[in-house]
C-alpha positions in Angstrom: 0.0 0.0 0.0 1.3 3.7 -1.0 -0.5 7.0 -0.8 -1.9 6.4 -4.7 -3.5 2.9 -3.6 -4.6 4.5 -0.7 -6.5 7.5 -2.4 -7.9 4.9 -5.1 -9.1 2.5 -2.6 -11.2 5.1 -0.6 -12.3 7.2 -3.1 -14.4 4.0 -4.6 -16.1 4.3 -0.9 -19.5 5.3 -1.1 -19.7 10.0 0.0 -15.6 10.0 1.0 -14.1 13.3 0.7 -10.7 13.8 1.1 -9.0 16.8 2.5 -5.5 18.0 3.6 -5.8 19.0 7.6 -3.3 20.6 9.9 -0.8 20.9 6.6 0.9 17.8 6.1 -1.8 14.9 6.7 -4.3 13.5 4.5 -7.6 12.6 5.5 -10.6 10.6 4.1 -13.8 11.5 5.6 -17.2 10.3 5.4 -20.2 12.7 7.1 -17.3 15.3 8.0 -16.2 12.7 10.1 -12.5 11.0 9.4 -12.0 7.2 9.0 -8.3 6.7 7.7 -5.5 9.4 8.0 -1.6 9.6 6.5 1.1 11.7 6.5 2.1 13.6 3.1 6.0 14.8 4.7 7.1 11.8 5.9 9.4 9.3 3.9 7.9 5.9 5.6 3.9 5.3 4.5 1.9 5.3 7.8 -1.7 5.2 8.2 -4.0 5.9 10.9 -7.5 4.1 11.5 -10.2 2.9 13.9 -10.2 -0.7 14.4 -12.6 -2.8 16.6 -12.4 -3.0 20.1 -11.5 -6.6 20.3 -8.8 -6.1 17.4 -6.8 -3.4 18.8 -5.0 -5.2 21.2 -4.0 -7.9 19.3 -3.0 -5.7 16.1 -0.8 -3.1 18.7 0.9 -6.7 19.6 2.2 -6.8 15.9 5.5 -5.4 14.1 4.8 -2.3 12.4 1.8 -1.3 14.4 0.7 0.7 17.5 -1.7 2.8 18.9 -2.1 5.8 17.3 -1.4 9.0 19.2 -4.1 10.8 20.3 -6.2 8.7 19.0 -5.7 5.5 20.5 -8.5 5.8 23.4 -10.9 5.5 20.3 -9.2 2.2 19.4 -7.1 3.7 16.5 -4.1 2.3 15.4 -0.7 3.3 13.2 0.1 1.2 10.9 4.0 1.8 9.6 5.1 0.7 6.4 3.9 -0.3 2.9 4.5 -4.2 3.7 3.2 -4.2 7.3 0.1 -6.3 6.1 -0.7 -7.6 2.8 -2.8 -5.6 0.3 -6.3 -8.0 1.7 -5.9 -6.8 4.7 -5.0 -3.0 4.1 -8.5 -3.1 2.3 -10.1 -5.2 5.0 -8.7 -2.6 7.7 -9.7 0.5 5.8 -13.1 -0.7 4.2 -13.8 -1.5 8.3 -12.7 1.8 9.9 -15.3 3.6 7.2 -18.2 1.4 8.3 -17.1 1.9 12.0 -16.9 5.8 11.4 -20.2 5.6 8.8 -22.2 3.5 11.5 -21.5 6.7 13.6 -23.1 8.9 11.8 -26.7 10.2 12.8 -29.8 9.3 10.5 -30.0 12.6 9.6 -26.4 13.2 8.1 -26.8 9.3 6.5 -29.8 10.7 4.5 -28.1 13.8 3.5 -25.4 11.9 2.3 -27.9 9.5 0.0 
């Protein structure tokens, strides 16, 4: 996974936006509300995301990932480097974090977005 892979993958998820925040990071968003975050400065590819409860342990146990500062009370992790998982399981990882974020949203916003 690199930053283009990345960008195709969660633009083909259904009302993303992306944006640039706080200068240097890259966001997807869906409802305003962010699901999968990467720096544009740095030289390593590392991506932020919201995992399940009962995954985030076991996922900070693994090379290459931890939890995600600032973030990590809300069971997000850092994921460091392009070959930390295999490409299934990037897209497994991010297509969950949107439908953790998206199942968020209020009915109102959800109907906005349709």
């Amino acid at each position: 996974m690199n930053i283009e892979e990345l960008r195709d993958f969660c633009l083909t998820l259904p009302y993303t936006k992306e944006d640039v925040k706080w200068e240097t990071d890259l966001c997807f968003t869906v409802g305003e509300k962010m699901y999968c975050v990467t720096g544009l400065e740095s030289s390593k590819f590392r991506l932020s995301l919201k995992v399940k409860n009962e995954q985030f342990e076991e996922l900070t146990q693994r090379e290459g990932i931890s939890p995600a500062p600032y973030l990590a009370r809300y069971k997000w992790v850092l994921i460091e480097g392009e070959e930390t998982l295999p490409k299934e399981e990037w897209h497994f990882f991010i297509r969950q974090s949107y439908e953790l974020v998206k199942s968020k949203l209020s009915k109102k916003l959800l109907s906005q977005l349709s």
